[in-house]
C-alpha positions as CSV (number, residue, x, y, z in Angstrom):
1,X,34.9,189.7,-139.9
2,X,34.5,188.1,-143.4
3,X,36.1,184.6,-143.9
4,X,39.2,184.2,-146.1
5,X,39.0,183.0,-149.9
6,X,42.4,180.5,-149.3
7,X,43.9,179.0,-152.6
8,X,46.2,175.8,-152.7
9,X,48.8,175.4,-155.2
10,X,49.3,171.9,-155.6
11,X,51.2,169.4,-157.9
12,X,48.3,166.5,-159.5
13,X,48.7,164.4,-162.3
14,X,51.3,166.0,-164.0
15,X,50.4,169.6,-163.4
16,X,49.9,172.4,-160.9
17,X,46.6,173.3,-159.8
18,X,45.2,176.1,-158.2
19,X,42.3,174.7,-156.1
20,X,39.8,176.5,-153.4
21,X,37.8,174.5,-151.2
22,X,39.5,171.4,-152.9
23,X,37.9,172.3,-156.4
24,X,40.1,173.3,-159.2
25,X,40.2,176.2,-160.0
26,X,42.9,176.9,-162.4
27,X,45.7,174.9,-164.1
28,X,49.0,175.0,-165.3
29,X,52.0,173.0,-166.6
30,X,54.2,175.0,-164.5
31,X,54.5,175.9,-160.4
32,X,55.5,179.2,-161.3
33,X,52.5,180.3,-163.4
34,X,50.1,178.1,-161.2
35,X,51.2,180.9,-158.4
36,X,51.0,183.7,-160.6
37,X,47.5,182.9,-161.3
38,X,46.6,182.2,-157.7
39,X,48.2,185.3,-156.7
40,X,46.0,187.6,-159.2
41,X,43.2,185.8,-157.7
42,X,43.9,186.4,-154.4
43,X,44.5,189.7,-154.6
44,X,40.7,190.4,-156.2
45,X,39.7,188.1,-153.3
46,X,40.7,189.9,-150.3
47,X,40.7,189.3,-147.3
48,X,42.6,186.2,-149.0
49,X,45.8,183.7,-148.3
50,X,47.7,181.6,-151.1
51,X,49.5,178.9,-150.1
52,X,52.2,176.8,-152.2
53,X,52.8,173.3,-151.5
54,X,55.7,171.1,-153.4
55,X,56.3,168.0,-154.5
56,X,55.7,166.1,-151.4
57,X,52.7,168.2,-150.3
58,X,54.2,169.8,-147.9
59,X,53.9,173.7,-147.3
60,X,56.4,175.9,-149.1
61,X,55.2,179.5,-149.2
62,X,52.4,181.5,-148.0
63,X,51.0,184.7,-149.5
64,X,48.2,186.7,-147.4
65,X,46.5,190.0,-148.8
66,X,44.7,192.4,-146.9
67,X,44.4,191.7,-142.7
68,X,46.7,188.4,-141.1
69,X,43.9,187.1,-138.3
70,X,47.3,185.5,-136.8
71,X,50.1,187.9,-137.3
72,X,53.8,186.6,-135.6
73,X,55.0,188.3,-132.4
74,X,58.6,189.9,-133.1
């Protein structure tokens, strides 16, 4: 099975970043494009996750593309 590529959306400084592995990988002044951008990545990264974070670091969203290794039970 081949490892995920998982992006981070994260507030620093000011701005959103889009970070993998904790390097940056993309920037924006806004959440909403931050996402966008890690989204298009993810999706020429499959298998692949994105996940959002907020403010206060914690988790807000999760997007997966191709296979979930951990899907939920019903």
């Amino acid at each position: 099975m081949m490892d995920r590529t998982v992006l981070h959306v994260v507030p620093r400084s000011g701005h959103w970043h889009v970070e993998k592995d904790e390097v940056g990988v993309a920037t924006s002044d806004t959440k909403e494009k931050a996402v966008e951008l890690a989204r298009e990545a993810a999706g020429r990264s499959k298998p692949s996750q994105v996940v959002v974070h907020g403010e206060d670091g914690q988790i807000q969203d999760e997007f997966t593309y191709q296979d979930d290794p951990f899907p939920p039970r019903g």
